[in-house]
N, CA, C and O atoms as CSV, one atom per row, in Angstrom:
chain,resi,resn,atom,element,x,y,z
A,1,UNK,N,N,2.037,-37.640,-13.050
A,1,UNK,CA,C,2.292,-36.412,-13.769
A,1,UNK,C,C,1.187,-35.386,-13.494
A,1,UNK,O,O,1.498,-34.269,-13.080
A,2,UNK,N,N,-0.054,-35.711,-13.702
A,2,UNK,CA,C,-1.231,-34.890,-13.564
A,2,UNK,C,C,-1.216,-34.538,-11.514
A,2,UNK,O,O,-1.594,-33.636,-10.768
A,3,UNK,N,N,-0.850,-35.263,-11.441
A,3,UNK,CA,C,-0.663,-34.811,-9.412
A,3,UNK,C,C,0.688,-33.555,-9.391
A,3,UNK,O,O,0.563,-32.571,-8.663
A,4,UNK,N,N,1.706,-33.707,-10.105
A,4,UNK,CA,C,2.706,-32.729,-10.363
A,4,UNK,C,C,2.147,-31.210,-11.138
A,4,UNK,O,O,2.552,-30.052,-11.035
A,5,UNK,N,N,1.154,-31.771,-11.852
A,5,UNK,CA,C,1.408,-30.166,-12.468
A,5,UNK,C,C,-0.193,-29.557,-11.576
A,5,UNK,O,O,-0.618,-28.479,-11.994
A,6,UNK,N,N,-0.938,-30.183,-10.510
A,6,UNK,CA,C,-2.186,-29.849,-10.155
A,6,UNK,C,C,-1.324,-29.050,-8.860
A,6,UNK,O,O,-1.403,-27.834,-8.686
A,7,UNK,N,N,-0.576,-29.880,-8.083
A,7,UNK,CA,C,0.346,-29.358,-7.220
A,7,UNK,C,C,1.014,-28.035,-7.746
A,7,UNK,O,O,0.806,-27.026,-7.072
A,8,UNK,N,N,1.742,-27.931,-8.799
A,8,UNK,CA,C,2.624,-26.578,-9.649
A,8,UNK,C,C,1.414,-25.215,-9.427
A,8,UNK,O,O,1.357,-24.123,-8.862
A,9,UNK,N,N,0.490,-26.170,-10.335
A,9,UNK,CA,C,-0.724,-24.580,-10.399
A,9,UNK,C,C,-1.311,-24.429,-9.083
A,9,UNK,O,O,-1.745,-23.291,-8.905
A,10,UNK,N,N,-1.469,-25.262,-8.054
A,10,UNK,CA,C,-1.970,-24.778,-6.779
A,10,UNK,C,C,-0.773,-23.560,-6.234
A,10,UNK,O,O,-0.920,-22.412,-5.817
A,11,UNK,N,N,-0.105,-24.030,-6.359
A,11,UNK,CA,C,1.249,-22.735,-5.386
A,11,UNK,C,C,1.333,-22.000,-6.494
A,11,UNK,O,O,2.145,-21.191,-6.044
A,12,UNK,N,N,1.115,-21.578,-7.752
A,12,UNK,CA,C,0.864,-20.414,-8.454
A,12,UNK,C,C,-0.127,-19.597,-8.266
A,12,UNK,O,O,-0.021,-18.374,-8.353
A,13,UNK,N,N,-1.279,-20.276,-7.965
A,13,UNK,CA,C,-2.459,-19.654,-7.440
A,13,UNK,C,C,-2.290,-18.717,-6.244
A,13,UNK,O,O,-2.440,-17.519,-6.000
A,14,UNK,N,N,-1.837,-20.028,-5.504
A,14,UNK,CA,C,-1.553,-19.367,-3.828
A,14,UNK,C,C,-0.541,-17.999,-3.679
A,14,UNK,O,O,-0.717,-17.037,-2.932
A,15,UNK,N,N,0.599,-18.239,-4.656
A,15,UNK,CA,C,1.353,-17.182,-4.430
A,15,UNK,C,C,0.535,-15.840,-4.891
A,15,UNK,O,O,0.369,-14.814,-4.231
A,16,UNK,N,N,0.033,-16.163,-6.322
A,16,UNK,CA,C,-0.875,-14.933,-6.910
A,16,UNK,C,C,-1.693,-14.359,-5.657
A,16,UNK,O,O,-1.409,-13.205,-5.334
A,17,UNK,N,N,-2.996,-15.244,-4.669
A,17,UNK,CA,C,-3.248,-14.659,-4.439
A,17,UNK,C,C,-2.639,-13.761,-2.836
A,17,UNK,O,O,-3.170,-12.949,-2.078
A,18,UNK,N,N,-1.677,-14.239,-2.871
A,18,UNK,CA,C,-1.019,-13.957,-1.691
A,18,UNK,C,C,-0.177,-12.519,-1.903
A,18,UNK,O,O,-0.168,-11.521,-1.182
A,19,UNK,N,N,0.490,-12.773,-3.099
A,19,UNK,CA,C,0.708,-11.205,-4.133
A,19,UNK,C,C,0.177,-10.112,-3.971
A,19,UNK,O,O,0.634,-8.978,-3.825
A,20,UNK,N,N,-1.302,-10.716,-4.022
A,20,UNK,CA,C,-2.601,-9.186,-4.298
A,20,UNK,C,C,-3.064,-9.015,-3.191
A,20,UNK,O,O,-3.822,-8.052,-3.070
A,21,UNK,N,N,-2.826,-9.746,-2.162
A,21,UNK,CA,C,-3.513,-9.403,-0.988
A,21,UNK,C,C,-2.131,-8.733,-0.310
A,21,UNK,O,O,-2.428,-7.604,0.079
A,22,UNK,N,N,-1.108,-8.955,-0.110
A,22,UNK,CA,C,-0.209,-8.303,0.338
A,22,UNK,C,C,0.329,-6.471,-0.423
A,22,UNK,O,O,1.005,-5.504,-0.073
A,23,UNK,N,N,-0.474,-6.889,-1.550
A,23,UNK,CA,C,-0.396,-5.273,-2.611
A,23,UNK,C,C,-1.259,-4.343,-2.161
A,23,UNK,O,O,-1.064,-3.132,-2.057
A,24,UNK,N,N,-2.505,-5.150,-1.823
A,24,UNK,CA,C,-3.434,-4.284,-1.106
A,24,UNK,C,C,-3.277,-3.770,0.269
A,24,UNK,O,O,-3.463,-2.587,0.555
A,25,UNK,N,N,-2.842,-4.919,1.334
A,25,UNK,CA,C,-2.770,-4.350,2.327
A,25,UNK,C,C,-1.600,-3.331,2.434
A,25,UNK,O,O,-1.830,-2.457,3.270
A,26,UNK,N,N,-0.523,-3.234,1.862
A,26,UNK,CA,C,0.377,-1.711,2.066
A,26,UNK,C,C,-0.175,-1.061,1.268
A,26,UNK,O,O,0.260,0.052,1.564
A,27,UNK,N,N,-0.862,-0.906,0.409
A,27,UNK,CA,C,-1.758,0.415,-0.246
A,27,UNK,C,C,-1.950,1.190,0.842
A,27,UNK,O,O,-1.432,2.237,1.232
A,28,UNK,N,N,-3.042,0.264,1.382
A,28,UNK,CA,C,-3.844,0.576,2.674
A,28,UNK,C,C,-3.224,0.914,3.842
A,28,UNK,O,O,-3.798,1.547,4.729
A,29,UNK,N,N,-2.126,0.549,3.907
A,29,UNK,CA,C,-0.869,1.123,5.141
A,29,UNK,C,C,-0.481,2.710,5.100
A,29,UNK,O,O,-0.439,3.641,5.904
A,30,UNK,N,N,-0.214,2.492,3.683
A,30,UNK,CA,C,0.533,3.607,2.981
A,30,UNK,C,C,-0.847,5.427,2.877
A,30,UNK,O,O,-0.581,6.622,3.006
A,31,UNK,N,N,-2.139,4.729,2.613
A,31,UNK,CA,C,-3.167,5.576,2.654
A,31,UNK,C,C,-3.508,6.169,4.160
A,31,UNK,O,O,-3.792,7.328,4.462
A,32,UNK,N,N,-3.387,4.989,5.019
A,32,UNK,CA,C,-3.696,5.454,6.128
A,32,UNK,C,C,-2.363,6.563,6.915
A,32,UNK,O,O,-2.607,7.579,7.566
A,33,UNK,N,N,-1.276,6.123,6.678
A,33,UNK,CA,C,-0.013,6.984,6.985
A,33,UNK,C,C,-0.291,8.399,6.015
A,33,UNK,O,O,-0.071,9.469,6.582
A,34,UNK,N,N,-0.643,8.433,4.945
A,34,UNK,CA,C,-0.848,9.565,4.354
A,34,UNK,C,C,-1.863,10.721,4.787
A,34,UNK,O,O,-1.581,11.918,4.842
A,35,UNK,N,N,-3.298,10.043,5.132
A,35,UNK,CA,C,-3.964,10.997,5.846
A,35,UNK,C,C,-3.810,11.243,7.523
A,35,UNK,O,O,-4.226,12.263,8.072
A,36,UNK,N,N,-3.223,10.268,8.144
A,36,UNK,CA,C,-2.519,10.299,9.370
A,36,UNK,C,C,-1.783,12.252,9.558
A,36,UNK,O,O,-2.059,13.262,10.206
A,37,UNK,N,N,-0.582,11.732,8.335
A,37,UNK,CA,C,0.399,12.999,8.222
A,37,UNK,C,C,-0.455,14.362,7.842
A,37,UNK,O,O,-0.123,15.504,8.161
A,38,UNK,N,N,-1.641,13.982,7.082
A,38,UNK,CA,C,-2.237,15.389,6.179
A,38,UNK,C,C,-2.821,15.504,7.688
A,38,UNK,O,O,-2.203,16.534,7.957
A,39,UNK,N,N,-3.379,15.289,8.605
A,39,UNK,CA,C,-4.384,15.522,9.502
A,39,UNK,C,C,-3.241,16.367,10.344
A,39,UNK,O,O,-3.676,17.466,10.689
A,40,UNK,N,N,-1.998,16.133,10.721
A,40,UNK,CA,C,-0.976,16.028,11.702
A,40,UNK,C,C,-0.891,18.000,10.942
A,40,UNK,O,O,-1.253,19.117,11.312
A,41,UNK,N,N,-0.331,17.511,9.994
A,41,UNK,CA,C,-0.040,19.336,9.077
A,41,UNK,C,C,-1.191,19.803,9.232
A,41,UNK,O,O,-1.013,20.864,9.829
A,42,UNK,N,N,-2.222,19.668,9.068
A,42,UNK,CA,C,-3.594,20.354,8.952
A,42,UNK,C,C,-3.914,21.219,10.616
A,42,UNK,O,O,-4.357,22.342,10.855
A,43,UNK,N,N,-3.502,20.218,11.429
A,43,UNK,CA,C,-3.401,20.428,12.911
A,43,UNK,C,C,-2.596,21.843,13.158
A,43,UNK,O,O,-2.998,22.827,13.778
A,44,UNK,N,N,-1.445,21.665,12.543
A,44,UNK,CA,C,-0.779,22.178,12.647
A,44,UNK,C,C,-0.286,24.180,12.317
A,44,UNK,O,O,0.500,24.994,12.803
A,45,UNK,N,N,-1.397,24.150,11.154
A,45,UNK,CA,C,-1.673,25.387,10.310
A,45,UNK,C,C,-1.061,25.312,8.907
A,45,UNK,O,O,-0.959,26.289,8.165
A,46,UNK,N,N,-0.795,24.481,8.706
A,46,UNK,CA,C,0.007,24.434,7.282
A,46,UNK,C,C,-1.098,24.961,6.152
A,46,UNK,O,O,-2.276,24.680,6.370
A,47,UNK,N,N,-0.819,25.588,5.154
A,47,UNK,CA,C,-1.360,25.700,3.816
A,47,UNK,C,C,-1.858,24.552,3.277
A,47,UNK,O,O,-1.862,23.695,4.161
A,48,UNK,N,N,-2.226,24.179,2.375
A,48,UNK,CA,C,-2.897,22.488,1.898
A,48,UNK,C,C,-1.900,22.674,1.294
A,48,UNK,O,O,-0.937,22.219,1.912
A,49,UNK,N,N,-1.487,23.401,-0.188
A,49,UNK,CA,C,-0.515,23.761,-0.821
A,49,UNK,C,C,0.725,22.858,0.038
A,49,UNK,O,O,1.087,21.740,-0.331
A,50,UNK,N,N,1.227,23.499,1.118
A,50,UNK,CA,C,2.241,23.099,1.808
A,50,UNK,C,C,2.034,21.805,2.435
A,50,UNK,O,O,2.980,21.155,2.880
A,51,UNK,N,N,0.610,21.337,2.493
A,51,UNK,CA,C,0.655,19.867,3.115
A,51,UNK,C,C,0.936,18.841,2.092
A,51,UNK,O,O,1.447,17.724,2.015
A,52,UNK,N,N,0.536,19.467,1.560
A,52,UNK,CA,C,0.484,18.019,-0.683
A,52,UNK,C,C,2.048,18.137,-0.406
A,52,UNK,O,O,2.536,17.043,-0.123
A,53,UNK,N,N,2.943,19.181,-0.418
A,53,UNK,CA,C,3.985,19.161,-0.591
A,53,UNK,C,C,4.946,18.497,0.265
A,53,UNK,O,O,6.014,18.048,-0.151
A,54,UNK,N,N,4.513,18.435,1.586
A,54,UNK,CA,C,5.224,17.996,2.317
A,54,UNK,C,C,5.028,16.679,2.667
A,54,UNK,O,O,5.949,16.078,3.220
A,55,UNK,N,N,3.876,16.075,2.414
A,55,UNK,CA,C,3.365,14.688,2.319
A,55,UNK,C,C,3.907,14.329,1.376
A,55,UNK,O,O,5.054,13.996,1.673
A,56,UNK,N,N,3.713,14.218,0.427
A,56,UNK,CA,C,4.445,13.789,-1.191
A,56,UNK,C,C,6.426,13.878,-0.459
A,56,UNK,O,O,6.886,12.737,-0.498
A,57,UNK,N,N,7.141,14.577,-0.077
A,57,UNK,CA,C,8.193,14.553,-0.103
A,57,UNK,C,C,8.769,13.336,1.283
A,57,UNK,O,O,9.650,12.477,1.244
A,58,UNK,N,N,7.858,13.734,2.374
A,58,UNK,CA,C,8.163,12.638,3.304
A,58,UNK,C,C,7.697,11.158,3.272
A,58,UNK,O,O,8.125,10.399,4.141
A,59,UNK,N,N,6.798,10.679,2.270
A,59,UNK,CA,C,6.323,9.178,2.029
A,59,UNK,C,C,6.810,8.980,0.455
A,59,UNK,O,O,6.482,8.009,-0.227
A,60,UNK,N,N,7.786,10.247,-0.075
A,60,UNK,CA,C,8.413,9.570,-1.596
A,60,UNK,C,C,7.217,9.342,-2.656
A,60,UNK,O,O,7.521,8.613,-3.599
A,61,UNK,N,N,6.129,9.767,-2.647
A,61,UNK,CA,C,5.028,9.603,-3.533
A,61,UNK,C,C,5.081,9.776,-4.942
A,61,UNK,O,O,4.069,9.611,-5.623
């Protein structure tokens, strides 16, 4: 019994931390695509005004 529930909480663990590390790394996907795009508009001549806006509408923010 005690081998069953040591086994249960190991793959709860594992999934948890597999959870937060996968939460973090698309944060981090998602941040880097964001200043990617602001740099791309910025390049470009856009207003900041018009870059917040257009970033926010093309990544759904």
């Amino acid at each position: 019994m005690r081998t069953l529930i040591s086994i249960a909480v190991g793959f709860w663990i594992a999934r948890e931390i597999s959870s937060r590390y996968h939460k973090r790394l698309c944060t981090q996907i998602q941040l880097k695509q964001k200043r990617r795009l602001q740099a791309y508009f910025k390049d470009q001549g856009f207003s900041q005004r018009q870059i917040k806006e257009y970033t926010k509408s093309i990544l759904n923010l």
